[in-house]
N, C-alpha and C positions, 0 to 999 in steps of 0.2 A: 579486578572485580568486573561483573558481568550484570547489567541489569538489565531484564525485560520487561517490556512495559507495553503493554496494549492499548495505544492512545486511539482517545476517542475521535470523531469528527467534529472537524473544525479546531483542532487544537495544533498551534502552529509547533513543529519539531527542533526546538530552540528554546533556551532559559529564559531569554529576554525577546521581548521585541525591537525589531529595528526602528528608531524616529518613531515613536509613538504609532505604531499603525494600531488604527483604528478598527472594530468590528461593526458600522454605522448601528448597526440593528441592535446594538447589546452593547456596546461598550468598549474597552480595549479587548483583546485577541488574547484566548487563553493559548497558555505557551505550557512548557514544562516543568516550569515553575510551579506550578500549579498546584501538579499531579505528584512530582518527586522532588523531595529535600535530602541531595545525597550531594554534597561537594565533589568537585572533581575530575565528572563524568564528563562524558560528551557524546554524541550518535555518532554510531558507524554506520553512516548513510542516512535518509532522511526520507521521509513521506509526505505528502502533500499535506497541507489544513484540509479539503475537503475527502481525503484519505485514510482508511481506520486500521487497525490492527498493530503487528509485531512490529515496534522500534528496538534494537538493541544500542546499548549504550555499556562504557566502558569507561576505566580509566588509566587502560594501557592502550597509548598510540599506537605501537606495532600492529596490535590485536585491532584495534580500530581498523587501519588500515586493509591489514588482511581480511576483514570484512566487507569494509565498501568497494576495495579496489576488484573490477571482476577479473585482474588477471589470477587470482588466488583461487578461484573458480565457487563461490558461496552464491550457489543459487538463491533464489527467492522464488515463493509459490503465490502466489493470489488469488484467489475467489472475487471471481467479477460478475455483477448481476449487469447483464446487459439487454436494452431494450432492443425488442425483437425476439425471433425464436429461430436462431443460427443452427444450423445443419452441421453434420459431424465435417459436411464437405465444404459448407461455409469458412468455417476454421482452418482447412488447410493451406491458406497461403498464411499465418502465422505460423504453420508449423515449417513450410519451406524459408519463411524472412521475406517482411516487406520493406518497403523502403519508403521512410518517412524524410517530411522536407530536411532532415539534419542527418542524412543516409539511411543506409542499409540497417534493418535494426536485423540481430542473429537471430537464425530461427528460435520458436518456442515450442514447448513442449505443452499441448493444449487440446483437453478435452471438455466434455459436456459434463454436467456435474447435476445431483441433486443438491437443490436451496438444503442451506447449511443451517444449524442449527446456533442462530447469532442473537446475540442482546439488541434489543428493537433500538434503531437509528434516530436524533432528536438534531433537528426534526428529521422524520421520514422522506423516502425518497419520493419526489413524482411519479405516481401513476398514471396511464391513458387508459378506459376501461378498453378503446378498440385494439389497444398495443400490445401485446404479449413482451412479459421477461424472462428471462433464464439465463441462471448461471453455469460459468467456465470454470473452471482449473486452467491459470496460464502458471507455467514455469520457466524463470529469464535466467540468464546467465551476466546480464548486464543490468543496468539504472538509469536510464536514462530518464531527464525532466519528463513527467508524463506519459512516459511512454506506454503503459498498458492500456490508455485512457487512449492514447493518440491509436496504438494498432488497432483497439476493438471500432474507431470509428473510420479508420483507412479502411476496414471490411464491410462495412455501411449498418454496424449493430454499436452503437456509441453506450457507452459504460453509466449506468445509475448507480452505484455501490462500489466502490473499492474495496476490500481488506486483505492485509497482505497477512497470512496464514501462520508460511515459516520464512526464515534465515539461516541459510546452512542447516544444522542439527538441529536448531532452536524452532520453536514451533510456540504457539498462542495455548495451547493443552492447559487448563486448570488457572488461569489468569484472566479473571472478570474484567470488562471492559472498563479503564481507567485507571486500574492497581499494575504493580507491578510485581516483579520477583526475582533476587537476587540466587547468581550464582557463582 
């Protein structure tokens, strides 16, 4: 089994939480629990709590596997609203590979994109009325902790908005922020 699930921000990519972590401002931390009651499952790979979009989850290990591991080669795409207004030539050392304090991350495939057409963010992102934003298309071949977050600020345009798009063939298409969908 195959489920997609478009998790919201701030929702941690886990059934439980670890030692009671706390959310100070609200309360305990919504997890997965929350959102899907389906035994079994587990994420092939994982997205940050401050991170939105396409989680896939499974309940075959291999499949898991060949999802998270990037030697299987299952891209991921991301739509990144970053503060500043970055040039097509801004972007080109993520398209040759920068190198972040934990290596070399592999190059990306990253263009300039028009704002996507997304279910409003709770809460909303920071604004600066003098700061211009605009969003990317990154596409990685790898997962690393933060890493989309870490490249757009080693280019000095640091990330407001995450949402990761697609997964391999799997894509966010017709799955309202929250729900999910079995395949």
């Amino acid at each position: 089994m195959i489920v997609l699930f478009n998790k919201p921000f701030q929702v941690l990519s886990q059934f439980t939480t670890e030692g009671g972590e706390m959310n100070t401002s609200r309360g305990p931390r919504a997890t997965l629990a929350d959102y899907i009651d389906i035994p079994g499952i587990y994420c092939a790979g994982r997205l940050d709590y401050d991170s939105e979009g396409l989680l896939v989850l499974t309940d075959d290990g291999k499949l898991q596997q060949r999802i998270a591991n990037p030697k299987y080669g299952k891209t991921k795409e991301y739509w990144v609203q970053v503060e500043g207004d970055p040039t097509d030539d801004d972007l080109q050392p993520l398209r040759e590979g920068v190198t972040l304090k934990d290596g070399p991350a592999l190059p990306a495939q990253v263009e300039l994109m028009d704002p996507p057409d997304l279910w409003p963010r709770n809460p909303p992102i920071r604004e600066r009325k003098a700061i211009p934003t605009r969003w990317i298309k990154l596409v990685l071949g790898e997962g690393r902790n933060r890493q989309v977050r870490r490249m757009t600020a080693h280019i000095g345009f640091p990330t407001l908005r995450l949402v990761r798009y697609r997964v391999g063939e799997w894509t966010l298409d017709g799955i309202p922020n929250g729900e999910f969908s079995t395949r």
